[in-house]
N, C-alpha and C positions, 0 to 999 in steps of 0.2 A: 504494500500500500504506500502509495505517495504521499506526503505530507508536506504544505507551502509553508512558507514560514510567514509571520505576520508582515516582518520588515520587508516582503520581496517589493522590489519598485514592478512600475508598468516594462520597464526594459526589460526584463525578466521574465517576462511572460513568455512560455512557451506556448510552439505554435500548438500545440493541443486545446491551449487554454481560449485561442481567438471565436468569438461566433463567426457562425458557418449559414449559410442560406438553409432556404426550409428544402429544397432538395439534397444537399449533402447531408440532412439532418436526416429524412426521410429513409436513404438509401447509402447511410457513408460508410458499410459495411464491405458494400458491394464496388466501391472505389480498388480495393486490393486485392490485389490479383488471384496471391493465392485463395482469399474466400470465395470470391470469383466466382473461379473455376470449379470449387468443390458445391457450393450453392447450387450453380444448375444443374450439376451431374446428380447432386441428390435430390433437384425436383424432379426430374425424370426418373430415375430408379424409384421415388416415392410415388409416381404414377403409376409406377409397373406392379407395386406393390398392391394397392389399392386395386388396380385392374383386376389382379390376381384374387383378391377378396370376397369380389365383384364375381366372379366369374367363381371361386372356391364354393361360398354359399351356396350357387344354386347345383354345383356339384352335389355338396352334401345332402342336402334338399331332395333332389332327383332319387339318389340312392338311397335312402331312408324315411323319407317321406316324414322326418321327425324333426319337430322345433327343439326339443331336447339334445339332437345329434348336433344342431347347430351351435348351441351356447356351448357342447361339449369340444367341440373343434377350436373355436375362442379361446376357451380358458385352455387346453392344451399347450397354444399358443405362446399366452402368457407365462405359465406355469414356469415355464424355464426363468424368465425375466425376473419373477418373485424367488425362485431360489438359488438362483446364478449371479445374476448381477451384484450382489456383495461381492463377489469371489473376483467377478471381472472389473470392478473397481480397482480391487489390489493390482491385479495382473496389468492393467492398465499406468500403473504407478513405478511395472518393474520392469517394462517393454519398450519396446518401439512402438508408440500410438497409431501410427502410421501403418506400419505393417500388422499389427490385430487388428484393424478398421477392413486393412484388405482380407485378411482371412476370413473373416465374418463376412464379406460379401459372396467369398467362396463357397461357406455353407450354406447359405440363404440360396446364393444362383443352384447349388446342388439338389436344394430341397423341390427349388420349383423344376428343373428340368427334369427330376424323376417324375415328377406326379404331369409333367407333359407325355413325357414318354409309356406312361403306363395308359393315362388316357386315350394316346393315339392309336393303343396295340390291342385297348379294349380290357384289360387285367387290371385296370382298376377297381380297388373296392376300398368302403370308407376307413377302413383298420389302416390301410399306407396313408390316407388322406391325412388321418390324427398323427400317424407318425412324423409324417413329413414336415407338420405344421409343429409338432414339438422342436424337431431338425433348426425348424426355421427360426423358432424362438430362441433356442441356446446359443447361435450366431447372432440374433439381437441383444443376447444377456451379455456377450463379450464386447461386441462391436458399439453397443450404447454411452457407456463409459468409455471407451477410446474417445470416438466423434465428441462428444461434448468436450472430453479436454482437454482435445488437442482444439476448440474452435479460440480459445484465447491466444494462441500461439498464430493464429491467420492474422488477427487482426489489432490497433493498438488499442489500449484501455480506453479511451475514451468511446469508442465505436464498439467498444461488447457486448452495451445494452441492447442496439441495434441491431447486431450480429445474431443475438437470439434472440428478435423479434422477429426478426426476416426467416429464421430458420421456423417458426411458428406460422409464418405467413407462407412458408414452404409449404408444410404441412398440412396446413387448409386448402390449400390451392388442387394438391395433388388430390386433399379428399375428395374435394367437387371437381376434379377433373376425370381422376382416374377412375369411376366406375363407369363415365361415359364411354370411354375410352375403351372399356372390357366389355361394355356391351357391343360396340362397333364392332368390334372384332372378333366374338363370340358367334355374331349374328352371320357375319360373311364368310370367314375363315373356319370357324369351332373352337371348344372348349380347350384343346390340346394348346393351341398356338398362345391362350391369355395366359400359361403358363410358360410358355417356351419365351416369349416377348419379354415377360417379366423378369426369367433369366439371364437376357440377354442385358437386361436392364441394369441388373449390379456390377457392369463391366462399366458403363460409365461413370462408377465411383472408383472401379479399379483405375482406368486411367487416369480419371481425376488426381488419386492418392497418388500415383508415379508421377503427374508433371507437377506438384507442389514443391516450389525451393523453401527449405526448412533447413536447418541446420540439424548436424548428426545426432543421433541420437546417444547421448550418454549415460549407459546406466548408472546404478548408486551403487558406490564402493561397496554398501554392506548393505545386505539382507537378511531379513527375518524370519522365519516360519510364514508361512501363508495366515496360518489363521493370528500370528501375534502381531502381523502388521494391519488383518480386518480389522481386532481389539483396534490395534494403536489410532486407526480411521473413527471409530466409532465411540472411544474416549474423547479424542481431538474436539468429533462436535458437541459430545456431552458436557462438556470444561467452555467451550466455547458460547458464549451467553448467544449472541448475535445467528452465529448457525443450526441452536438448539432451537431458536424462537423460530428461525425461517422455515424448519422441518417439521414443528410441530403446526403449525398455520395453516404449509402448505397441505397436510394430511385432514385438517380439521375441515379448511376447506374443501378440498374432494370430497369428504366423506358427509359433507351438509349440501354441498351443491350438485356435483354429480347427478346424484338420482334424477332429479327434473329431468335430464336426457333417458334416462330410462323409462320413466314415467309417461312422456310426452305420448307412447298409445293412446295412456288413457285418459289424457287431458284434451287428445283430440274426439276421443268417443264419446267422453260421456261429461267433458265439461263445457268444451267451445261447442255447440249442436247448433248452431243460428246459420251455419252459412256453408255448405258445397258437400261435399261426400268425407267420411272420416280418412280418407287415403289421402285426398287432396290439403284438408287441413294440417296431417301431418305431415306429410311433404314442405308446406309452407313455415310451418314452426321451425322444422330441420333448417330450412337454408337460411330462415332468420336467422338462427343461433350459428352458423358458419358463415355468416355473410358478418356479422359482428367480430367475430371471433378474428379473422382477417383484416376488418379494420382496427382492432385494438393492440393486435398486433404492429399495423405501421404506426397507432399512434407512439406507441413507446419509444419507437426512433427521435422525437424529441424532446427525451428528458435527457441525453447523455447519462453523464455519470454524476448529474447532482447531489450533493450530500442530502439533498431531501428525499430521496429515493427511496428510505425505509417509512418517513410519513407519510409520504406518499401511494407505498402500499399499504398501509392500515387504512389509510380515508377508502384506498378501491374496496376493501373486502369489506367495510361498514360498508361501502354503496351496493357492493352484489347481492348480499343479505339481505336487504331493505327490497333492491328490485327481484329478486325470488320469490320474496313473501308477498310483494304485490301482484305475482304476475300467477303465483298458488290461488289467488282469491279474484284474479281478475275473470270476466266469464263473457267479456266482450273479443273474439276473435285481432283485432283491427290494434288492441289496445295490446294484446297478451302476444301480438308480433312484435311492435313497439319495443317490449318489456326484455323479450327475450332477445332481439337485437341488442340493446344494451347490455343485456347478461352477457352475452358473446363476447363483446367487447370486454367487459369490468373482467372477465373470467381470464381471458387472455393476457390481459395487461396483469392483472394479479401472478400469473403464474411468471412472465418475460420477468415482470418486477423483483420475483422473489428470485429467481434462478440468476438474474443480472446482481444481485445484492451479493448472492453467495461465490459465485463468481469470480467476483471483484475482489473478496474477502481473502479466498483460501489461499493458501502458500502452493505452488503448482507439483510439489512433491506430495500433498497429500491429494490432489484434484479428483483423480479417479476415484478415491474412495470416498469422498468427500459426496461427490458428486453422484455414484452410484447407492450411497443410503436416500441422497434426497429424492432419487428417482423412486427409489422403491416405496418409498414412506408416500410420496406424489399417487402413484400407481396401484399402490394398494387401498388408499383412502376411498375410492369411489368404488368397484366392485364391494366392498364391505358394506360401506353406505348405502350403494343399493338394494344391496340384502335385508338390512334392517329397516330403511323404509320401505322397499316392498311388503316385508311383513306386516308392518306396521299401516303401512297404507289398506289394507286387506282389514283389518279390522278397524281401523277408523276410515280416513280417504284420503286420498293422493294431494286435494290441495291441503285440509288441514297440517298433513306429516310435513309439506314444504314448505309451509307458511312458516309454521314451527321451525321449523328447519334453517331459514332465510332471516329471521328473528334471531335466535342462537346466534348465528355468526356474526351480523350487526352487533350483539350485544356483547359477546367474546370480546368483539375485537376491538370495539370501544372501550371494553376495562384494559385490555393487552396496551394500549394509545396511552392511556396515565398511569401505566404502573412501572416498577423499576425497570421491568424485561424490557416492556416498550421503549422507555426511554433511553437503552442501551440500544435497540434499534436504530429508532429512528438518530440516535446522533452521532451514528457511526460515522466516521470521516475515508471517504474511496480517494 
């Protein structure tokens, strides 16, 4: 962390420090080269992903005729990310970031070329589909922690809030890209190729990963046990006030907002009923909440790296909570689009926010570990959350548990705002 000193004069100013027009603020990530290059390579390989998804579903679907084999392929998915990714934190911290980013694309292109090639031959059945789709999760449990923290090393401090917002705005983009994309290609070509396509797809991050100038990679003189250097990552943010607060936030907030995306069937069934067929309404809910989620993301490109950055995220996640609970009890279509547009947005900014804080924070020798608890603690909050308001919405209702729900975190996160933790937040100096 950098620290100015009070007496600097204006001569002193480094060029970091000068204001920048609202397009280098928007996009000053994408100014250098090597983010660049690895940026588009992984919004296309994020299409191919997504295609694949797109195109995996109605696989599953086809073959089982079961909404249960579908959640069941999901969490498969995941499964690996929830109990790998600690481990690939460390491994990330004792490696070339570089080169586990590319091996992870390896397993991922392997996962989908097999379930191409079974498709095309016809010996497909859903047992490889789950396997393949595990395959494919334990090269994102290694490869996740890489990317993230080699992306400070693309780009300078000032530009890294930007840098993961845009990789956010990646993400969205591909999601409302790439299923069209799988249908297009499903419909003319067949199911075989939105898998082979998608293959082909994680070689644009392999080449990406080879033409970035980085300087060598030097390991650490000494090494630990695997699991004494996880401890040592997972003491680090327990001792550390600022990155305990950011991990506990981000899990509370998944795990209170989330649901509303799970939910959204049956806000479109049985609470918006005024206006078009239940497929249509939720279809419109959806892109509300991704059409926000996309702008909230660029907006975070102009906050830089202000030292108000941690107030700043406590005022977002009062404001999510606040618009959740109105949007639990709104029963006006027009308003409850409105509502969840802005969720999109507050949700996104909230997450760039916390992940640019932590970021900023860590020492780059503990990053991957650092960086692979917050993911998990991130990723686990909402599958959980969903679970207990599903339940919970079942015997009371959907809007009550979110209203609930969207109140709670307003009011969390406004005592978090005047109390010691908060205050060690929010006056953290980047």
């Amino acid at each position: 962390m950098t620290q100015h000193s009070a007496g600097s004069s204006p001569a002193q100013t480094s060029p970091d420090d000068q204001p920048r027009s609202w397009a280098a603020r928007v996009a000053g990530a994408l100014t250098h080269r090597n983010y660049r290059v690895l940026w588009f390579a992984a919004l296309g390989s994020t299409i191919g992903t997504w295609m694949q998804k797109y195109a995996q579903g109605l696989l599953v679907y086809d073959l089982t005729q079961s909404t249960f084999y579908l959640g069941l392929d999901d969490f498969l998915n995941q499964l690996p990310i929830l109990l790998f990714m600690l481990i690939g934190g460390v491994v990330a911290d004792r490696h070339d970031r570089r080169r586990l980013l590319t091996i992870s694309q390896y397993v991922q292109a392997t996962a989908a070329f097999t379930l191409a090639a079974l498709v095309w031959t016809g010996h497909i059945h859903v047992g490889f589909v789950f396997a393949m789709s595990f395959l494919a999760g334990c090269g994102q449990a290694f490869g996740g922690p890489a990317y993230q923290a080699l992306i400070p090393s693309l780009v300078p401090k000032r530009d890294l809030p930007n840098a993961i917002a845009l990789n956010s705005t990646q993400f969205n983009l591909s999601r409302v890209l790439g299923p069209g994309v799988g249908a297009a290609v499903l419909a003319t070509i067949g199911t075989a190729w939105c898998f082979f396509v998608n293959g082909l797809s994680f070689f644009l991050v392999v080449v990406a990963l080879a033409a970035l100038k980085l300087p060598k990679h030097v390991p650490a003189a000494v090494r630990g046990a695997v699991t004494e250097e996880l401890r040592g990552g997972l003491r680090y943010v327990r001792e550390t006030h600022v990155l305990l607060t950011l991990t506990v936030l981000v899990t509370l907030s998944t795990f209170l907002t989330m649901p509303i995306l799970t939910m959204l069937p049956a806000f479109a069934n049985e609470v918006l009923t005024g206006a078009g067929r239940a497929e249509t309404r939720l279809s419109m809910l959806m892109a509300s909440q991704g059409a926000g989620a996309i702008v909230g993301a660029l907006l975070i490109g102009f906050l830089g790296t202000t030292p108000k950055l941690g107030r700043i995220l406590l005022a977002v996640q009062i404001g999510l909570g606040l618009v959740i609970a109105a949007f639990a009890l709104s029963t006006w279509l027009v308003l409850s689009l409105v509502l969840l547009f802005a969720g999109g947005i507050l949700f996104m900014a909230l997450f760039s926010l916390s992940f640019s804080l932590l970021q900023l924070t860590v020492p780059d020798a503990l990053r991957g570990r650092v960086v692979a608890i917050y993911m998990v603690a991130m990723r686990s909050g909402g599958p959980v959350g969903a679970l207990v308001a599903g339940a919970l919405a079942d015997r009371f209702s959907a809007p009550s548990v979110m209203a609930v729900n969207g109140l709670l975190l307003a009011v969390i996160s406004a005592g978090v705002l005047v109390s010691r933790r908060g205050r060690a937040l929010t006056d953290v100096r980047l």
